[in-house]
N, C-alpha and C positions, 0 to 999 in steps of 0.2 A: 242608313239608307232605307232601311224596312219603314223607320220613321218618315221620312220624306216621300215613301210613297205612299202612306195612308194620305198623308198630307195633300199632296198631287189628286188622291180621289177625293179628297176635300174642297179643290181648285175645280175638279171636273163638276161635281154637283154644284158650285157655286155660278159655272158658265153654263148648265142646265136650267139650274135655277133661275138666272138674270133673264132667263128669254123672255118671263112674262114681263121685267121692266124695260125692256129694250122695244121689243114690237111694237105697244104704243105707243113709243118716241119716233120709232122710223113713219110713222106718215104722214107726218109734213116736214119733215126732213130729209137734206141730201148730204152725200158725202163723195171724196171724192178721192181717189186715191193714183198717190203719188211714184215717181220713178225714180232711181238716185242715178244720175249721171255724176256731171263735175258739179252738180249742186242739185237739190229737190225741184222734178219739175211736176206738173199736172199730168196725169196719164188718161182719167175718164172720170167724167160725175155720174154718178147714181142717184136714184128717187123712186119713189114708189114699188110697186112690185121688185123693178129689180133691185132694189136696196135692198127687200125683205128675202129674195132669192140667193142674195153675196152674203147676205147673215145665217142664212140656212149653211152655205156653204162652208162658211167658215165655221161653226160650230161642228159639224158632221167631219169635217175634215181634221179639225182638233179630235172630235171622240175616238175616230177610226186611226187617227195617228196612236191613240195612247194604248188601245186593245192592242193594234200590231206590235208595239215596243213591249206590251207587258208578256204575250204569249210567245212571241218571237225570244223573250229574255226568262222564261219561265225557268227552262231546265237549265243557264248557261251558271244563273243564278243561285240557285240552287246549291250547285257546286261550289261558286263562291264563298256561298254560304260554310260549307262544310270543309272549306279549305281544300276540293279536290280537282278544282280550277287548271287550268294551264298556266304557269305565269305570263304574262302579258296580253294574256287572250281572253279580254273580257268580252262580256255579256251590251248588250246596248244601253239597261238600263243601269247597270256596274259604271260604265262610262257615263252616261246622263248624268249619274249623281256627282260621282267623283269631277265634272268639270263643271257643274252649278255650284258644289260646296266654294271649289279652286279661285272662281269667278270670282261668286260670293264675298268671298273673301277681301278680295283683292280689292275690289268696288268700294266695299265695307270702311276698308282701311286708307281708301284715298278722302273719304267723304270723311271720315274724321280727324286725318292731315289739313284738310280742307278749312275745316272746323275750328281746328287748333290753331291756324293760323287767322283766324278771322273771316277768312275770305267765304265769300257768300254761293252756296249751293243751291243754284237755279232747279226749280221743279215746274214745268209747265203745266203736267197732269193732276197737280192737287187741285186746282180750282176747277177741274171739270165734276160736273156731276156724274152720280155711280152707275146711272144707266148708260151715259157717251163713256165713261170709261172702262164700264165690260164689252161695249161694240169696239171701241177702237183698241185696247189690249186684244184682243182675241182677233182682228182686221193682223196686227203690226205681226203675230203668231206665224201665220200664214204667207199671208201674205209679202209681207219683207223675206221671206223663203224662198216664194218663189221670183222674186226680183232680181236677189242677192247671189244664191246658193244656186239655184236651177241656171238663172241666167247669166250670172258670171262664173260660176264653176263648170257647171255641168254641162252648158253647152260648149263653150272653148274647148273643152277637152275631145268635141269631135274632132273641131280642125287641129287638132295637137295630136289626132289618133292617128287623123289622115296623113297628115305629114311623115307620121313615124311610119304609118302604111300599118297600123294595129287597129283593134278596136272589139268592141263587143259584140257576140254572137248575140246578144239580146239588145237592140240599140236601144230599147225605154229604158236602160240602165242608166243614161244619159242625164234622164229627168230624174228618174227615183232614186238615183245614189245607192250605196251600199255596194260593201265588198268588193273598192277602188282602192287596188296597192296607190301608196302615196310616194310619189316621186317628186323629181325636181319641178318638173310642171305643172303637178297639182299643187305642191308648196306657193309656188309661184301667184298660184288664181286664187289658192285661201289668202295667202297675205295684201295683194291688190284687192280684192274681194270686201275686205276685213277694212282696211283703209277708208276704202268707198264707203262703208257702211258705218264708222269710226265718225266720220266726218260728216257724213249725213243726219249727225244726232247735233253739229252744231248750232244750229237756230234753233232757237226756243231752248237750250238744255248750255250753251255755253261749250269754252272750250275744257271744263275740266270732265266731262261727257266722253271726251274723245276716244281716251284710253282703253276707256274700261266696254267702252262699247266696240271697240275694236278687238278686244282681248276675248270680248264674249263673240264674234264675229269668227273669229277666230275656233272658238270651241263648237258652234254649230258649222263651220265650213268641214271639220274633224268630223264631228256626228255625221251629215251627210255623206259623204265619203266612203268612210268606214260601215256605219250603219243605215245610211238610207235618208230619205228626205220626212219619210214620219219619226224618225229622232231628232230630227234638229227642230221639226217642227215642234215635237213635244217639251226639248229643253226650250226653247224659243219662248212657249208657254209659261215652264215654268217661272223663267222670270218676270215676266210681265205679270202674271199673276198672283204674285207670293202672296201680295198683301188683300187682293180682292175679299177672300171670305170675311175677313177683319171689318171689311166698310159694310157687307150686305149683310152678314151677323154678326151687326155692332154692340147688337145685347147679350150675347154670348161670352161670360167671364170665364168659362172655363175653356173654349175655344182660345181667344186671347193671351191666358196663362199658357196653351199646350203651344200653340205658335211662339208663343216668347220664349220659352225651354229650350225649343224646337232650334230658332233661330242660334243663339246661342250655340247650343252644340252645331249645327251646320258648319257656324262661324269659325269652329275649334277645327273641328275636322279638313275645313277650308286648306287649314295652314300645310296639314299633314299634303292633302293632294296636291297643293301649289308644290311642292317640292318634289313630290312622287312628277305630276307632268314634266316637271322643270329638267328632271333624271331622263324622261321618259326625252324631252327635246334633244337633250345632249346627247344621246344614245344614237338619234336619227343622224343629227351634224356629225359625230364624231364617226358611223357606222360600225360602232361596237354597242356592246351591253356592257353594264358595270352592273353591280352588287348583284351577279345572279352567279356564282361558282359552276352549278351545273351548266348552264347554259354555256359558261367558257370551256370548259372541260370536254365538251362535245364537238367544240369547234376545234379541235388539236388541229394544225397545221398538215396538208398531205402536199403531195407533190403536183406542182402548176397541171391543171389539163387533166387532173384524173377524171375517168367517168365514174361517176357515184354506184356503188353499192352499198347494200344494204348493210347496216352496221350490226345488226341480230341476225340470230338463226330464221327468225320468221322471215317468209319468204314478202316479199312489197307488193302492190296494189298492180292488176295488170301483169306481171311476172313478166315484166321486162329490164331490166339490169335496175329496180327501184326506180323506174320512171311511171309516173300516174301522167291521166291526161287530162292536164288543166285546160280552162278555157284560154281566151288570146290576154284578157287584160285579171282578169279576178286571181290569175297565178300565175308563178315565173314561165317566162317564154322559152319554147325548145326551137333547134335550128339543126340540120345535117346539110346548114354552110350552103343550103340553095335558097334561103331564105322561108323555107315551111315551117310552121307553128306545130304541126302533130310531133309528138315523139316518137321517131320510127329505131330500130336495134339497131345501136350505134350513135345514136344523136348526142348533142351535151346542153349543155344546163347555161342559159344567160337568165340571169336576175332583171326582172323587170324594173327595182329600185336602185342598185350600184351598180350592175352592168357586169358583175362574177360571172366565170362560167363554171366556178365550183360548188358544190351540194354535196351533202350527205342526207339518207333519211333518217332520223329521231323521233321516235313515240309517232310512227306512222305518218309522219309530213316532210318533205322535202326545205333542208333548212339553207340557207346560203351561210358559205367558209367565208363572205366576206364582211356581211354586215348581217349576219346572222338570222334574219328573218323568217318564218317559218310558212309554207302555202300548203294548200292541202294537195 
């Protein structure tokens, strides 16, 4: 991971880099940029100034995505690092990595099934030149984010708040994602989401495109979510860029040897995460954990309806029977049965993902007895 992100600031000087080749091709040139319904339609053309102002944007918008993911991920990492992590509670760029390796991989190994069989692996982007393909890798960045992610996840999810009569005390959560429990209706708009985007790779890329770009569709609809709209934007990057520094420093042998090393191990590791996520899915469908002992061991069975207390001598957050007070969607939801979200003395515990009304606190967070999840 350490490697891959020297790599990533490798990527970023390379999209710093390309602006002196990009700006003198924007002026006499348009572009125009697409929408994905039931098939790719036209949305707006650009030219002149405003092309050169959507190319500012998209560059600032990549830089400021990668600063946020790496300082926001600094101390989460850290502890990763040193093994003193929470299990399952990673860092944004902990997850970045581990679901570009997972991708990776997966991509990796359909294109040489591909291979193996003969069959012919459409590329539309090799025949562009290097300056239209650091504008439009660094456009699909962004932009397919905010088409995809913003406007098929994140806004559905008001009329899905409204309906449930929930929602964020902060609505630009809507747009910027991050720190959305994932339940059945955010499943629901990643996998539609993902589909629509899956299939939008069809023209020009064929249908053996579909999968893997839905799978990766998949893994930024997760970032978003979870971490916010500058992580899906940053892994979004990374893959469209992997190969860029490779074409703009093409005399660079030692560059080349370190991304071939590089690539390599990603690919290795790929394997290990495709099956950590795969654990990580089964966990959601099934609403248990496997291979975590502590984690089960904490969830011992208590009796239907208990109100939680505190399972340590230390006293919980607010001193009120181990109840904290979450916001309405970023943590499990409280009720004293007249439908109010505050936890008032006496309240109990409904899980905003399985719908338990049982909890206990562990290591200072409210965990649910049914599907074990932990909020702060």
């Amino acid at each position: 991971m350490i490697s891959f992100g020297v790599y990533l600031i490798v990527c970023l000087t390379t999209l710093l880099y390309g602006m002196d080749l990009v700006f003198p091709e924007l002026e006499t040139r348009s572009f125009t940029l697409h929408v994905v319904l039931f098939e790719v339609l036209p949305f707006i053309t650009m030219s002149g100034s405003l092309l050169y102002g959507w190319y500012l944007f998209l560059v600032s918008a990549i830089v400021v995505s990668a600063i946020w993911v790496f300082l926001r991920s600094a101390r989460g990492f850290a502890g990763e690092l040193t093994m003193k992590s929470a299990a399952r509670d990673h860092s944004a760029f902990f997850d970045m990595c581990g679901l570009m390796f997972a991708v990776f991989f997966i991509n990796t190994a359909i294109v040489l099934a591909m291979m193996a069989i003969g069959s012919e692996v459409a590329d539309p982007i090799e025949e562009m030149e290097t300056w239209e393909l650091l504008f439009v890798l660094a456009n699909a960045s962004v932009w397919e984010e905010l088409i995809i992610r913003v406007l098929m996840i994140g806004l559905p999810l008001i009329a899905v708040d409204t309906a449930m009569r929930r929602g964020f005390k902060k609505p630009h959560k809507y747009v910027l994602g991050g720190g959305i429990s994932i339940g059945r209706a955010e499943v629901a708009l990643i996998l539609i989401s993902s589909i629509i985007f899956g299939f939008g790779h069809l023209e020009g890329w064929g249908v053996w495109k579909v999968f893997p770009s839905g799978l990766a569709g998949v893994a930024f609809g997760y970032m978003y979510l979870k971490h916010g709209l500058a992580a899906s934007v940053l892994l979004h990057f990374s893959f469209d860029y992997l190969s860029m520094p490779l074409l703009v420093f093409d005399d660079s042998l030692a560059l080349t040897l370190a991304v071939g090393i590089g690539i390599l191990l990603w690919i290795g590791l790929g394997l290990m995460f495709a099956i950590y996520f795969t654990i990580r899915i089964a966990e959601f469908l099934k609403g248990r954990t496997f291979l975590d002992p502590e984690r089960r061991r904490a969830m011992a069975p208590v009796p239907t309806g208990t109100m939680y207390r505190h399972p340590h001598p230390a006293r919980p957050p607010n001193g009120s029977m181990g109840v904290g007070r979450p916001s309405a969607r970023e943590s499990p939801r409280f009720s004293d049965g007249g439908g109010a979200t505050s936890p008032p003395s006496g309240s109990y515990f409904v899980c905003p993902v399985c719908g338990s009304t049982e909890a206990r606190w562990m290591d200072g967070k409210l965990q649910c007895l049914s599907c074990g999840r932990l909020f702060e």
